[in-house]
C-alpha positions in Angstrom: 0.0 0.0 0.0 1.4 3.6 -1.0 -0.2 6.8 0.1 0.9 10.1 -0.6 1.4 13.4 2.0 1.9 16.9 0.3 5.5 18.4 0.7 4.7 22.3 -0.4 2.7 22.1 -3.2 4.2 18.9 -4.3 2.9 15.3 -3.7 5.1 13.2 -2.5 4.0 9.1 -2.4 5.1 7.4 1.1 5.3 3.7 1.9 3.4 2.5 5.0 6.5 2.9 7.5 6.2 6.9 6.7 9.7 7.3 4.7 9.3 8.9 1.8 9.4 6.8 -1.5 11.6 10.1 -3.3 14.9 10.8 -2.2 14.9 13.9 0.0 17.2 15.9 -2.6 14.7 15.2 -5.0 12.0 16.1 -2.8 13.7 19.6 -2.1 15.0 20.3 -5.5 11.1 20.3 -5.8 10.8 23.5 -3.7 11.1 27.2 -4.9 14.3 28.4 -3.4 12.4 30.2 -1.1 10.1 27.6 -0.3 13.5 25.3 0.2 15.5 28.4 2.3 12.2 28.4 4.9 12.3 24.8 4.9 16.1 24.2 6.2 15.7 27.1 8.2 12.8 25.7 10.1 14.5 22.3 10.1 17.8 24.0 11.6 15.2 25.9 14.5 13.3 22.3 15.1 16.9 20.6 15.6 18.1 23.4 18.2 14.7 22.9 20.3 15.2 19.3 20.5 18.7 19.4 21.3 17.7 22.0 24.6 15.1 19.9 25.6 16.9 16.6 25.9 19.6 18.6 27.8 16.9 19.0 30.2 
């Protein structure tokens, strides 16, 4: 079974375990650069919360 979860405006099919089925380059060549510069940036704020929380 193979559903599909939207990345941005793209459509991106996932297998049943939740990893993607496109490689995650591929996935964020797909982005404006824009769209891809918000992206890491948000990915880069996420990691940092994480990291203080488990040092907690």
């Amino acid at each position: 079974m193979v559903c599909s979860d939207m990345f941005g405006r793209a459509i991106v099919p996932i297998n049943p375990t939740g990893t993607a089925l496109v490689p995650f380059e591929e996935r964020l060549s797909a982005l404006s650069p824009s769209e891809r510069k918000h992206f890491l940036e948000s990915v880069a704020c996420h990691k940092d919360m994480l990291e203080e929380l488990a040092k907690m």
